[in-house]
N, C-alpha and C positions, 0 to 999 in steps of 0.2 A: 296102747289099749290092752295088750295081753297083759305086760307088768299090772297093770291098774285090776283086771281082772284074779292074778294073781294073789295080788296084796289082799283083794278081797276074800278069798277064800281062804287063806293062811290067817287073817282077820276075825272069819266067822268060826275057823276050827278055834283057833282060841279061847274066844267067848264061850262055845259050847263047853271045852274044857272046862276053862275055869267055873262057869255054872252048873256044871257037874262036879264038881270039887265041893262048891260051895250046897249044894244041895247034900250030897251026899254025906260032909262035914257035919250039918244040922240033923240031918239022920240018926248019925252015930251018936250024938250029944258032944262033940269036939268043939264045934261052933254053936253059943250061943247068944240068944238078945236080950240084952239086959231088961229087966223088968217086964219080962214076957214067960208065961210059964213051959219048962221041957218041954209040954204035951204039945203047945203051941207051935212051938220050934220045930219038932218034929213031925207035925203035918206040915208049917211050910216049907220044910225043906222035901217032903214028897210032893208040894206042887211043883218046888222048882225042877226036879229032878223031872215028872211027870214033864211036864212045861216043856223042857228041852229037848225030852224026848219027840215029844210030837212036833215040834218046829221044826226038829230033825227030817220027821218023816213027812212034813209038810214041805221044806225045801228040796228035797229029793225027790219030789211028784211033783214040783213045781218044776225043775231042773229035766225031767225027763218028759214032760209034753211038749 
């Protein structure tokens, strides 16, 4: 059960990682989508970025009740 728990949470730091990567990637203009305009790219990658933040601070209030 603890490994299982473990694996989960080294699982979800990842994600978050990498969804901050990729968020903040589209930000910069490093990351783009084809046939989608900068401007575009660039608010979605502040949802993604927003997005995780708050899932962040939604699993952390979830995690502590």
């Amino acid at each position: 059960m603890a490994k299982t728990n473990l694996l989960n949470v080294i699982m979800w730091i990842v994600g978050v990682l990498v969804s901050l990567a990729v968020g903040f990637g589209m930000v910069d203009g490093v990351l783009t989508v084809r046939w989608v305009p900068e401007v575009a790219t660039v608010i979605a990658g502040w949802i993604v970025v927003i997005g995780v933040v708050l899932g962040v601070i939604m699993a952390i209030a979830k995690a502590v009740k």
